[in-house]
TISENU-96439 format. One record per residue: residue number from 1; x, y, z of N, C-alpha, C in turn. Coordinates in nm, 4 decimals. Layout:
! TISENU-96439
<atom><tise>NUM</tise><n_east>X</n_east><n_north>Y</n_north><n_up>Z</n_up><ca_east>X</ca_east><ca_north>Y</ca_north><ca_up>Z</ca_up><c_east>X</c_east><c_north>Y</c_north><c_up>Z</c_up></atom>
...
***
This chain:
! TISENU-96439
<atom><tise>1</tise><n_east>0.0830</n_east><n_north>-0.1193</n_north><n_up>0.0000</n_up><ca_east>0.0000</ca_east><ca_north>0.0000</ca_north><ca_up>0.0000</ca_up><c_east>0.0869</c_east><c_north>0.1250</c_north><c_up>0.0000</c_up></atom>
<atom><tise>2</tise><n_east>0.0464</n_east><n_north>0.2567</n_north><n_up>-0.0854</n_up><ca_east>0.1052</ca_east><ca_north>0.3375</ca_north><ca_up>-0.1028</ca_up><c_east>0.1073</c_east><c_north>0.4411</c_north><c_up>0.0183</c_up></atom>
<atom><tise>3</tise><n_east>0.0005</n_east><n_north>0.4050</n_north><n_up>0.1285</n_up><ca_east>-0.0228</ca_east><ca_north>0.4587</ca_north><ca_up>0.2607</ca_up><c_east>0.0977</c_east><c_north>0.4071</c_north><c_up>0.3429</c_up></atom>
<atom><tise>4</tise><n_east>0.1821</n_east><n_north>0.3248</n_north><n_up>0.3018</n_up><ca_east>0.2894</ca_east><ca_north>0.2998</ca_north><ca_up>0.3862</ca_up><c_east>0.4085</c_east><c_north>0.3594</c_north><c_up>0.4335</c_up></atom>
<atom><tise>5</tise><n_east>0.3862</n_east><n_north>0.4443</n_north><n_up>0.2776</n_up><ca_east>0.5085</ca_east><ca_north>0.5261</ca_north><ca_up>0.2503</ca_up><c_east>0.5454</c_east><c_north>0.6583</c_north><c_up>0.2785</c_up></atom>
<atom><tise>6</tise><n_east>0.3889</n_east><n_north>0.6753</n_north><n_up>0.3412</n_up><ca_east>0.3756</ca_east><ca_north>0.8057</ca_north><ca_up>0.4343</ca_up><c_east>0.3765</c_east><c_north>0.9045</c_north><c_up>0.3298</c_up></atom>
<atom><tise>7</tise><n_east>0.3351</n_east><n_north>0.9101</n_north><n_up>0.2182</n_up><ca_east>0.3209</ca_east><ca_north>0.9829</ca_north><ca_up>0.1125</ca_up><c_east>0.1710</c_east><c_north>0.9524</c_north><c_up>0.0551</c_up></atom>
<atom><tise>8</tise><n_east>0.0427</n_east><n_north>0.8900</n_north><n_up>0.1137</n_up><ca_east>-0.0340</ca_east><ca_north>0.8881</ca_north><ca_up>0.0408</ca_up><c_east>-0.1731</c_east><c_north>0.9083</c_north><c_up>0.1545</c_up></atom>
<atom><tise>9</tise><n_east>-0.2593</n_east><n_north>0.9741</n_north><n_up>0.1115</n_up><ca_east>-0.3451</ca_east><ca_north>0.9566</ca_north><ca_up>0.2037</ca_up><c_east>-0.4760</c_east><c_north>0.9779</c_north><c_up>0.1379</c_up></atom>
<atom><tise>10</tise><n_east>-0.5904</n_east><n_north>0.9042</n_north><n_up>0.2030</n_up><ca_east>-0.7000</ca_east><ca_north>0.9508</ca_north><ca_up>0.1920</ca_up><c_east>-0.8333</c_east><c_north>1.0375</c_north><c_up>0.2220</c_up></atom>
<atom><tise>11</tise><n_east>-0.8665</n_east><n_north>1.1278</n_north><n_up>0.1550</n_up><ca_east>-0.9245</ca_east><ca_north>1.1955</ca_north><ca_up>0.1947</ca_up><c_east>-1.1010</c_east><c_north>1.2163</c_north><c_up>0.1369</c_up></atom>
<atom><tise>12</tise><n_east>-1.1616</n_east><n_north>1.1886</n_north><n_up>0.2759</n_up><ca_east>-1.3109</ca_east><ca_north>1.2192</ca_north><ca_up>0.2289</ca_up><c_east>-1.4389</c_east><c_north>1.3170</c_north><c_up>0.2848</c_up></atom>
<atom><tise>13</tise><n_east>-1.5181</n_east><n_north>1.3481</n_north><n_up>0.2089</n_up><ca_east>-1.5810</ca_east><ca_north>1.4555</ca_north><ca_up>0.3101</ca_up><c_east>-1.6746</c_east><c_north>1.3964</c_north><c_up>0.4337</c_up></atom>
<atom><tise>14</tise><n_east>-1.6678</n_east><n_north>1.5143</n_north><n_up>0.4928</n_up><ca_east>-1.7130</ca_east><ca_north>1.4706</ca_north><ca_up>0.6958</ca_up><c_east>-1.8526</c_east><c_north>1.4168</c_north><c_up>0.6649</c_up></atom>
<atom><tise>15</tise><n_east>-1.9183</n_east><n_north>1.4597</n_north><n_up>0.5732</n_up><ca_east>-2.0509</ca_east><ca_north>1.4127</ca_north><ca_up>0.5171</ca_up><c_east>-2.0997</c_east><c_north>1.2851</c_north><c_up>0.4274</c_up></atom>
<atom><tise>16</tise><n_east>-1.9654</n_east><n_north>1.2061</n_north><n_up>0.3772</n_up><ca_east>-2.0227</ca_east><ca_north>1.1019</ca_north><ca_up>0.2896</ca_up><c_east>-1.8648</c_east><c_north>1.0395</c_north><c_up>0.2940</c_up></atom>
<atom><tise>17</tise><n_east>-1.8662</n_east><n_north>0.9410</n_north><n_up>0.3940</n_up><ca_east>-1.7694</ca_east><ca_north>0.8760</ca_north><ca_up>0.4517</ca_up><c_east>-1.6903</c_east><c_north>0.7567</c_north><c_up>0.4226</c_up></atom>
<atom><tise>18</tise><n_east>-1.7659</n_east><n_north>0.6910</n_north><n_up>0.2947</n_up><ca_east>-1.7909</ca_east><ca_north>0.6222</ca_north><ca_up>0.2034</ca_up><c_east>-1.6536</c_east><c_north>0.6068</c_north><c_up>0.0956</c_up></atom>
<atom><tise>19</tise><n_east>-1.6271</n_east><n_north>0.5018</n_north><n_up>0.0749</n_up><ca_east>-1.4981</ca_east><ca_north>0.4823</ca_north><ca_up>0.0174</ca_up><c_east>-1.5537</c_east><c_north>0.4396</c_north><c_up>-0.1261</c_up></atom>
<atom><tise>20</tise><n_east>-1.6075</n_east><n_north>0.4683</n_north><n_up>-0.2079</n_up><ca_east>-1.6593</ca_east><ca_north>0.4846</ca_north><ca_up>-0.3449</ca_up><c_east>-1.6590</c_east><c_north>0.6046</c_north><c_up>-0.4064</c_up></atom>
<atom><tise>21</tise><n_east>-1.7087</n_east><n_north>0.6058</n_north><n_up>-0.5175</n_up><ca_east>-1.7311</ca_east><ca_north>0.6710</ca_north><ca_up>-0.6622</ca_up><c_east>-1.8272</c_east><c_north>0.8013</c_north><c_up>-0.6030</c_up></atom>
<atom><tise>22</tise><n_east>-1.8875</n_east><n_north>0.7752</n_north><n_up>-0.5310</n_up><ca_east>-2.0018</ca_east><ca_north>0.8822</ca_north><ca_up>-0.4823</ca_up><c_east>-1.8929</c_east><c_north>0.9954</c_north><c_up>-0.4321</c_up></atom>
<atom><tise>23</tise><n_east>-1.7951</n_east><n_north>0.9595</n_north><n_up>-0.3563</n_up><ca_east>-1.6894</ca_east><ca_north>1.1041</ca_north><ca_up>-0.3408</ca_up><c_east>-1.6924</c_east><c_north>1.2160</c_north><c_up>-0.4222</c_up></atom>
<atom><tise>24</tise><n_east>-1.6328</n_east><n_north>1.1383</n_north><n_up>-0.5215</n_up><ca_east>-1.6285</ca_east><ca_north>1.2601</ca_north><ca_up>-0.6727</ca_up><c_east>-1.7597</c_east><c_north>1.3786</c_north><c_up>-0.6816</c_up></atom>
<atom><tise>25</tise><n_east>-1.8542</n_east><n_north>1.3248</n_north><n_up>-0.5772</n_up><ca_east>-1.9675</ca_east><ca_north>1.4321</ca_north><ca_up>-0.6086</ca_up><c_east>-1.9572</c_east><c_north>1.5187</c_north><c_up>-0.5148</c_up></atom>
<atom><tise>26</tise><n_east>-1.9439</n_east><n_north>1.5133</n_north><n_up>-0.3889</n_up><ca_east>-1.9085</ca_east><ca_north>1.5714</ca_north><ca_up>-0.2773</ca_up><c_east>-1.8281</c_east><c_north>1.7097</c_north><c_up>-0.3193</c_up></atom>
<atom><tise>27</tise><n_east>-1.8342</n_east><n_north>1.8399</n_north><n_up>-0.2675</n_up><ca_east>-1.7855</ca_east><ca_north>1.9508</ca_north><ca_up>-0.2756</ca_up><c_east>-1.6087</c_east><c_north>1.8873</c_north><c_up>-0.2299</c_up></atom>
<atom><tise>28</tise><n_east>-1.5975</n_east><n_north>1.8440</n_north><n_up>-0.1139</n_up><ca_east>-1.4740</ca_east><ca_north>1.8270</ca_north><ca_up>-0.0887</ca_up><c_east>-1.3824</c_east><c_north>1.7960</c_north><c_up>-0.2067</c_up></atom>
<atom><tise>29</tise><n_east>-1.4269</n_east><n_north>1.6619</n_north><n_up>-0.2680</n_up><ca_east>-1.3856</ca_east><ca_north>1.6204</ca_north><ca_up>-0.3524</ca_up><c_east>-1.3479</c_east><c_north>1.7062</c_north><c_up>-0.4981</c_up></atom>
<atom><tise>30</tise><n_east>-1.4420</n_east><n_north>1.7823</n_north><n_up>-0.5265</n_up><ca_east>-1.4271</ca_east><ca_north>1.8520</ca_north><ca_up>-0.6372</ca_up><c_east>-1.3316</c_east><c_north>1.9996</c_north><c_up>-0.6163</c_up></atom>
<atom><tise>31</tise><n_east>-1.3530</n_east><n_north>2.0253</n_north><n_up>-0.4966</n_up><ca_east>-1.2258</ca_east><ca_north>2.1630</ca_north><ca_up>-0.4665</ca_up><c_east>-1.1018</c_east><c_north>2.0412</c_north><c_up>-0.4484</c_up></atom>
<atom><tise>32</tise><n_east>-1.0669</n_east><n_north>1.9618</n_north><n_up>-0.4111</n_up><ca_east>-0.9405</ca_east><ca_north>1.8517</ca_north><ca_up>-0.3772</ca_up><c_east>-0.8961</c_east><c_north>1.8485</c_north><c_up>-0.5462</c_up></atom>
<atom><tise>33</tise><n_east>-0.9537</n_east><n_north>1.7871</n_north><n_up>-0.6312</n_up><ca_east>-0.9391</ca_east><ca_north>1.7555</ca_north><ca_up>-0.7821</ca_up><c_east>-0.8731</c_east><c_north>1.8948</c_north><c_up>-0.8119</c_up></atom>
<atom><tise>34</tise><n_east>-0.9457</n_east><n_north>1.9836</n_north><n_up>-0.8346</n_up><ca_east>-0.8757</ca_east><ca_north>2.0952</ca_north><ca_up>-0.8703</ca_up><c_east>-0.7789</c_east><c_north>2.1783</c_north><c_up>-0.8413</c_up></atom>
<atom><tise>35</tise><n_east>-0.7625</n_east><n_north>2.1463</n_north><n_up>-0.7040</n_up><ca_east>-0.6467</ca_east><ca_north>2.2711</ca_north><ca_up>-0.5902</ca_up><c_east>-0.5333</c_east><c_north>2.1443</c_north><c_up>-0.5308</c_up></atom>
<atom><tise>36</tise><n_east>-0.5334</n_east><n_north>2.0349</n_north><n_up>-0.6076</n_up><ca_east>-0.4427</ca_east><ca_north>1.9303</ca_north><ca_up>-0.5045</ca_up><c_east>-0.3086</c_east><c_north>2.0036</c_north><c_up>-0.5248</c_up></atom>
<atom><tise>37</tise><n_east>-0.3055</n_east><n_north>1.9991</n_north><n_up>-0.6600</n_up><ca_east>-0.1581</ca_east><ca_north>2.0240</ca_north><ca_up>-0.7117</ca_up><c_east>-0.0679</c_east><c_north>2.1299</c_north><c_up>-0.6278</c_up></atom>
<atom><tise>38</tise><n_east>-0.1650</n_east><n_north>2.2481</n_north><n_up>-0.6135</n_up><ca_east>-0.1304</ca_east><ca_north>2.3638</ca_north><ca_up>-0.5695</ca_up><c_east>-0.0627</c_east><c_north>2.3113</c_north><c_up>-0.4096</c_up></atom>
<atom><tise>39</tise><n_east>-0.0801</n_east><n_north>2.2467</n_north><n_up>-0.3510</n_up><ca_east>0.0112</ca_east><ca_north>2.1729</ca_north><ca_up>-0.2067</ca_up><c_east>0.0560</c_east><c_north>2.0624</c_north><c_up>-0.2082</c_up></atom>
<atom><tise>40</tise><n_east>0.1541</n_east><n_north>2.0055</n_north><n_up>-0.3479</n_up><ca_east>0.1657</ca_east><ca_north>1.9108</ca_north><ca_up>-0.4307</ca_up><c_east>0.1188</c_east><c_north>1.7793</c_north><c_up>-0.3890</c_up></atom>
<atom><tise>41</tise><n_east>0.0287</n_east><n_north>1.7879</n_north><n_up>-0.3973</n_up><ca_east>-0.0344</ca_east><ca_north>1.5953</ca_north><ca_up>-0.4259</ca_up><c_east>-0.1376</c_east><c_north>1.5910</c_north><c_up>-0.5175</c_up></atom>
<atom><tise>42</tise><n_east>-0.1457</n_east><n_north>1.4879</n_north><n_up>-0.6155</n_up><ca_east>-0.1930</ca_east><ca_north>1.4774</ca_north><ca_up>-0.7433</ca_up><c_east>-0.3482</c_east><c_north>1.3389</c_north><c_up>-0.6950</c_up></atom>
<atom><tise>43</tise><n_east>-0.4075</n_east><n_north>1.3373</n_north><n_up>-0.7618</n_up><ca_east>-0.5474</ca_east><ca_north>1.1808</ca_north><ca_up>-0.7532</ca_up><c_east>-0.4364</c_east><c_north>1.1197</c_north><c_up>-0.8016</c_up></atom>
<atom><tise>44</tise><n_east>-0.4408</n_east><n_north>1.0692</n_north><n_up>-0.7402</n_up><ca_east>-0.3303</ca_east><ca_north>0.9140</ca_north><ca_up>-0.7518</ca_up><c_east>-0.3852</c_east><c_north>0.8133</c_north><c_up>-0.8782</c_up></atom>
<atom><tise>45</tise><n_east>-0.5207</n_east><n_north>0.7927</n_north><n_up>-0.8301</n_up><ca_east>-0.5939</ca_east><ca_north>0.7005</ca_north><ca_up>-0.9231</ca_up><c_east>-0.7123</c_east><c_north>0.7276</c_north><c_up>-0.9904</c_up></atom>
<atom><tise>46</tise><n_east>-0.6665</n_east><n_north>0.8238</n_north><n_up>-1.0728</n_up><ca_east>-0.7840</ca_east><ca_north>0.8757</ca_north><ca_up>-1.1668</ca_up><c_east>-0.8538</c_east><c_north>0.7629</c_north><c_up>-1.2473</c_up></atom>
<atom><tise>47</tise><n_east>-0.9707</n_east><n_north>0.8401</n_north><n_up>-1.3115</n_up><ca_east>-1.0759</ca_east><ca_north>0.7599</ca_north><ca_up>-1.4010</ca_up><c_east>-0.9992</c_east><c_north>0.7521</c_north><c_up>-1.5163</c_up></atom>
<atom><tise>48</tise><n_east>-1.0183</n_east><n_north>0.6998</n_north><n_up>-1.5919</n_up><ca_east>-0.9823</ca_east><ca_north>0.6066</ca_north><ca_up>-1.7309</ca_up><c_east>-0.8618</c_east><c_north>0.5888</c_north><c_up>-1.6887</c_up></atom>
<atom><tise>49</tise><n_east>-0.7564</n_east><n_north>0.6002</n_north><n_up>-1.6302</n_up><ca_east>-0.6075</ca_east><ca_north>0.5411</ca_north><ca_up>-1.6338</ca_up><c_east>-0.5671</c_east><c_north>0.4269</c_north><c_up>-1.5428</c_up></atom>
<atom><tise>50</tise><n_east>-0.6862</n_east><n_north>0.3235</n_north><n_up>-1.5507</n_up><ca_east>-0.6622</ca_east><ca_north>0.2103</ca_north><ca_up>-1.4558</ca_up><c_east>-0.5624</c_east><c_north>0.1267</c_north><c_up>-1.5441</c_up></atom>
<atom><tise>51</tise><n_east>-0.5930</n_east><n_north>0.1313</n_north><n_up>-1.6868</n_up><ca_east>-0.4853</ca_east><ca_north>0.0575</ca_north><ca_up>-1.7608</ca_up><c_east>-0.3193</c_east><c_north>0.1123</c_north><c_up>-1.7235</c_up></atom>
<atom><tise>52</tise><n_east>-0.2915</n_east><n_north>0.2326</n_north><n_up>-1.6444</n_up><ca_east>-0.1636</ca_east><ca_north>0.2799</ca_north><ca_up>-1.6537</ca_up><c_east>-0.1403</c_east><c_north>0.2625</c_north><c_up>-1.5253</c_up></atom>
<atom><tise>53</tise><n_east>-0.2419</n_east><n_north>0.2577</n_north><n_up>-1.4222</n_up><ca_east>-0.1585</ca_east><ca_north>0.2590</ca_north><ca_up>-1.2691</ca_up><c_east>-0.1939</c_east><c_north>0.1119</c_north><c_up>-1.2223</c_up></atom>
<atom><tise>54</tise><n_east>-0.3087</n_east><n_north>0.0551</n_north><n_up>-1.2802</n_up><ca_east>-0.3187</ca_east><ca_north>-0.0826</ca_north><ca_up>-1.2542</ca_up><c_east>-0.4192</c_east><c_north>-0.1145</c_north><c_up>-1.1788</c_up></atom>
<atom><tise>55</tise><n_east>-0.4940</n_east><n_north>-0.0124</n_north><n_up>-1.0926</n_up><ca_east>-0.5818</ca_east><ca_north>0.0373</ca_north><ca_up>-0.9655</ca_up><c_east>-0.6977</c_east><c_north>0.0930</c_north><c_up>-1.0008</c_up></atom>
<atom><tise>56</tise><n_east>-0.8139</n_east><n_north>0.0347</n_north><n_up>-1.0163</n_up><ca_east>-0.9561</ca_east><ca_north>0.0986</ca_north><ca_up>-1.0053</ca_up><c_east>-0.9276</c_east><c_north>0.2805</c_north><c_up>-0.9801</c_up></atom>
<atom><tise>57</tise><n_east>-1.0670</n_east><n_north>0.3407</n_north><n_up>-1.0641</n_up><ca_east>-1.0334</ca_east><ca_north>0.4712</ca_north><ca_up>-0.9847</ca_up><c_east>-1.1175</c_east><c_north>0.5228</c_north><c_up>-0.8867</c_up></atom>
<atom><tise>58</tise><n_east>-0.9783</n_east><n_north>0.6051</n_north><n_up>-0.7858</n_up><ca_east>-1.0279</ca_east><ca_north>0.6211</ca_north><ca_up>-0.6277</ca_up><c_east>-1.0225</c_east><c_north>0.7474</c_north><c_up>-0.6330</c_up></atom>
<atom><tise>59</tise><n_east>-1.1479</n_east><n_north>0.8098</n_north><n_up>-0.6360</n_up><ca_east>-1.1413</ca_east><ca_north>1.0119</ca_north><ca_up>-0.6145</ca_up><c_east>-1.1098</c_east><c_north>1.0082</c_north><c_up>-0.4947</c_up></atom>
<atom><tise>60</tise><n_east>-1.0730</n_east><n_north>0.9405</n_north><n_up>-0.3983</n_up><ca_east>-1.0550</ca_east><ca_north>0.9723</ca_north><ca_up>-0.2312</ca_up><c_east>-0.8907</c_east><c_north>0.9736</c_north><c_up>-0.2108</c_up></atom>
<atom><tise>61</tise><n_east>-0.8226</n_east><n_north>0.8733</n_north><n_up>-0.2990</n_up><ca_east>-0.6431</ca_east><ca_north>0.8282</ca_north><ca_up>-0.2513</ca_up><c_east>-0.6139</c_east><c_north>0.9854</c_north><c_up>-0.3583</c_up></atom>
<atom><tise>62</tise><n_east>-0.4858</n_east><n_north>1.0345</n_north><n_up>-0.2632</n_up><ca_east>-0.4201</ca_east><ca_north>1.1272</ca_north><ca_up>-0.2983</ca_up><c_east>-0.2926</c_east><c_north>1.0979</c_north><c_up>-0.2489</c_up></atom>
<atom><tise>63</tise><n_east>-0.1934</n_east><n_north>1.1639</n_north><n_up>-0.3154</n_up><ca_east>-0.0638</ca_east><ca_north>1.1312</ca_north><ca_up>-0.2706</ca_up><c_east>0.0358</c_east><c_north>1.2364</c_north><c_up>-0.3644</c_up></atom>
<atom><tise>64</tise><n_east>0.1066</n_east><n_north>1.2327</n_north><n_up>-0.2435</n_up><ca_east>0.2341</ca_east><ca_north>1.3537</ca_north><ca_up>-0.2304</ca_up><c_east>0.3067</c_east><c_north>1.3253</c_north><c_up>-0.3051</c_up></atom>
<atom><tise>65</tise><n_east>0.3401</n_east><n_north>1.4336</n_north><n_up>-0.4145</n_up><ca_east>0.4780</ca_east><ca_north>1.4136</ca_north><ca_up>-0.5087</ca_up><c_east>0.5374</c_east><c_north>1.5323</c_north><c_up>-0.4876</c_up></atom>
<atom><tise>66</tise><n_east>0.5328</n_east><n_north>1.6400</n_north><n_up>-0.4434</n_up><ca_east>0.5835</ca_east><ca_north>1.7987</ca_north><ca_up>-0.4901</ca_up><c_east>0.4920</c_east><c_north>1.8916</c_north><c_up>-0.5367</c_up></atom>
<atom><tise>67</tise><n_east>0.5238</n_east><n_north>1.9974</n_north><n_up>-0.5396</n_up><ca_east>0.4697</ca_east><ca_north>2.0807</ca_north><ca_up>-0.6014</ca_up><c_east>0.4834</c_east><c_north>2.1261</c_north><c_up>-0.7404</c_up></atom>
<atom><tise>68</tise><n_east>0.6143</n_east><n_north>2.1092</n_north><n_up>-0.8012</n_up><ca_east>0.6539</ca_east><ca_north>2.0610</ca_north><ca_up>-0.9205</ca_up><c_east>0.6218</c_east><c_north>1.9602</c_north><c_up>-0.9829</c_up></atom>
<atom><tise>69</tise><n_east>0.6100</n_east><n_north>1.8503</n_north><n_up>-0.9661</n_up><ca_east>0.5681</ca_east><ca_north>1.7658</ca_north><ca_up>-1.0077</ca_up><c_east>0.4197</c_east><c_north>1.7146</c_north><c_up>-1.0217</c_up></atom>
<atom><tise>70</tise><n_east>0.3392</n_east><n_north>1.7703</n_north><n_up>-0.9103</n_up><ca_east>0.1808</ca_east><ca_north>1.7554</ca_north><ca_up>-0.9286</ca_up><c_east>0.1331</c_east><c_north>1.8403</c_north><c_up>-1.0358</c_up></atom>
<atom><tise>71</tise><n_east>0.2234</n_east><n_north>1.9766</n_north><n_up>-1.0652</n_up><ca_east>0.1802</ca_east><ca_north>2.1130</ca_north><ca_up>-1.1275</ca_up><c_east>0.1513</c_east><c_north>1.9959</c_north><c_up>-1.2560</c_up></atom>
<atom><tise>72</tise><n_east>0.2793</n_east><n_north>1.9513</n_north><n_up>-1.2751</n_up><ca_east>0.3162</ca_east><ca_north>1.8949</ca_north><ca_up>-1.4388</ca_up><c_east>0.2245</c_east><c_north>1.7786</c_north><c_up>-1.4390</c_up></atom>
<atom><tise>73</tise><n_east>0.2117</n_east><n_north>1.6979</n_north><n_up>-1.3477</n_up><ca_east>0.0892</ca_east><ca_north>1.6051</ca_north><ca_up>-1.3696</ca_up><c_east>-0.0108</c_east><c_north>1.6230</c_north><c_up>-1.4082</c_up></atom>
<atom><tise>74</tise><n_east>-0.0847</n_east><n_north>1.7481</n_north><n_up>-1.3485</n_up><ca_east>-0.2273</ca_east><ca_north>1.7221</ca_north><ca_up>-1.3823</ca_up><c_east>-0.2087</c_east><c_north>1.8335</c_north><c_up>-1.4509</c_up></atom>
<atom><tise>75</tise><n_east>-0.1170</n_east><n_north>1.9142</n_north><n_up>-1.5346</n_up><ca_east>-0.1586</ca_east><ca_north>1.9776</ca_north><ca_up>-1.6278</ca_up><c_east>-0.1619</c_east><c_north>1.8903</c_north><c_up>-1.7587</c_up></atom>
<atom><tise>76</tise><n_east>-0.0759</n_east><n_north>1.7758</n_north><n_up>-1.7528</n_up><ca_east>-0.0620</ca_east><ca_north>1.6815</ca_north><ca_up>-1.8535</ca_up><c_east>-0.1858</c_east><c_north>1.5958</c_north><c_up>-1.8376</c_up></atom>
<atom><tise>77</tise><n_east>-0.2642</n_east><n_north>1.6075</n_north><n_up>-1.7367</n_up><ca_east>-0.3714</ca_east><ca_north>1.5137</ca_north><ca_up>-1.6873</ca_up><c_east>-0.3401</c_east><c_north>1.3724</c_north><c_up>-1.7129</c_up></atom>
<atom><tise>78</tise><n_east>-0.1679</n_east><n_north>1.3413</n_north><n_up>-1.6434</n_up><ca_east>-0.1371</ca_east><ca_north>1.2047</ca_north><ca_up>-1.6405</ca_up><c_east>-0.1531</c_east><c_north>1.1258</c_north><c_up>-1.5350</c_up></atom>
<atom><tise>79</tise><n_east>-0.0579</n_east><n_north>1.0744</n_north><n_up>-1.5150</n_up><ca_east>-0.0372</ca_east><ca_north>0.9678</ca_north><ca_up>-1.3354</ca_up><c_east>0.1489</c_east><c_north>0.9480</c_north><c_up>-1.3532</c_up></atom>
<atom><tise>80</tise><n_east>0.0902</n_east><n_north>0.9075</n_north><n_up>-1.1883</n_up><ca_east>0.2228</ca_east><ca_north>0.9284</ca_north><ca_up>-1.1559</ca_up><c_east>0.3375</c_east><c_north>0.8331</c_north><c_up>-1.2248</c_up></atom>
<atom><tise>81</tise><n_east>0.2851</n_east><n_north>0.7140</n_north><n_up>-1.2887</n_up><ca_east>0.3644</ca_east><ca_north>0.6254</ca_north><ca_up>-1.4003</ca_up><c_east>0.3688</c_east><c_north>0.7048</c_north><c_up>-1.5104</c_up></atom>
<atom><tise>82</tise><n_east>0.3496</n_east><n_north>0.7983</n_north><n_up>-1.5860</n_up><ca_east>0.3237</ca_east><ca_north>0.8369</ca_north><ca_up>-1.7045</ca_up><c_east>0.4502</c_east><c_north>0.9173</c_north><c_up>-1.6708</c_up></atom>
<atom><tise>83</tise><n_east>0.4713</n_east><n_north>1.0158</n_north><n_up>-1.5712</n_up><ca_east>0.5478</ca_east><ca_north>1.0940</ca_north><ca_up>-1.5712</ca_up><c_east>0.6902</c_east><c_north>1.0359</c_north><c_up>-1.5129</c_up></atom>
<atom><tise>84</tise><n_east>0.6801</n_east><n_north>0.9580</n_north><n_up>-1.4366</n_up><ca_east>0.8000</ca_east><ca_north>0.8869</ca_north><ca_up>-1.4493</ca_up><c_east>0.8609</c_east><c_north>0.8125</c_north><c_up>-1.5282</c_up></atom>
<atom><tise>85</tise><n_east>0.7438</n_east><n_north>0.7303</n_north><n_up>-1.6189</n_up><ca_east>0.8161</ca_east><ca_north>0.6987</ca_north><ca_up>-1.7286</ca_up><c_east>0.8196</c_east><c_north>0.5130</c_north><c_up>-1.6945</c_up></atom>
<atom><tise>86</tise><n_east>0.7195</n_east><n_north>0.4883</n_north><n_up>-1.5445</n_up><ca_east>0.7046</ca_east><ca_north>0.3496</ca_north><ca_up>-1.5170</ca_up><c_east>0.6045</c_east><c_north>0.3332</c_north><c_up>-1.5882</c_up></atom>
<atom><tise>87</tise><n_east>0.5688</n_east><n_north>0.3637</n_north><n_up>-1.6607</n_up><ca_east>0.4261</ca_east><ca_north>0.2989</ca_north><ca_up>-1.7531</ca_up><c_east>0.4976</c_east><c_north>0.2064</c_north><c_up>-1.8644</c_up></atom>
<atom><tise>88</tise><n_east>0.4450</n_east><n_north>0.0801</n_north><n_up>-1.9357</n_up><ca_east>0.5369</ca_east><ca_north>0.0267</ca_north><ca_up>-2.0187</ca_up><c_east>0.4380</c_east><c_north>0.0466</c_north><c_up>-2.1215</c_up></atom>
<atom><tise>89</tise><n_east>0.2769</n_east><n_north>0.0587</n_north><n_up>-2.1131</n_up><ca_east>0.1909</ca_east><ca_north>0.0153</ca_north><ca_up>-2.2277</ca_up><c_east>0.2343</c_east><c_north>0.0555</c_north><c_up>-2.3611</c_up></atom>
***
């Protein structure tokens, strides 16, 4: 688990506590998507890129890369294999 590494955490709103898809609707969730980067941590496991990280997608797991590096992530709207260059597909 990427929670091991003390670089990943999850986050959900105080109102819908729920470890599913329903997050993404939640206000929390949708200011998190947009403003992560800005205190560098990127959605770890976005929608359509389960083929690249390997992992269902979780609007709740977030995880710390930088602030440099989240900027460039989600302006590329990649993952964190894409930009490292661990993706083989």
């Amino acid at each position: 688990s990427e929670h091991q590494t003390g670089l990943a955490v999850d986050i959900v709103d105080a109102d819908y506590l729920e470890l599913d898809e329903g997050q993404e609707e939640t206000a929390t969730q949708q200011w998190l998507m947009i403003h992560c980067a800005e205190y560098g941590f990127i959605l770890r496991y976005p929608r359509g890129k389960e083929n690249v990280t390997g992992v269902t997608y979780e609007p709740w797991h977030y995880r710390y890369v930088g602030k440099d590096a989240a900027k460039a992530i989600m302006q590329a709207g990649g993952t964190l294999e894409e930009y490292t260059g661990a993706h083989t597909a």
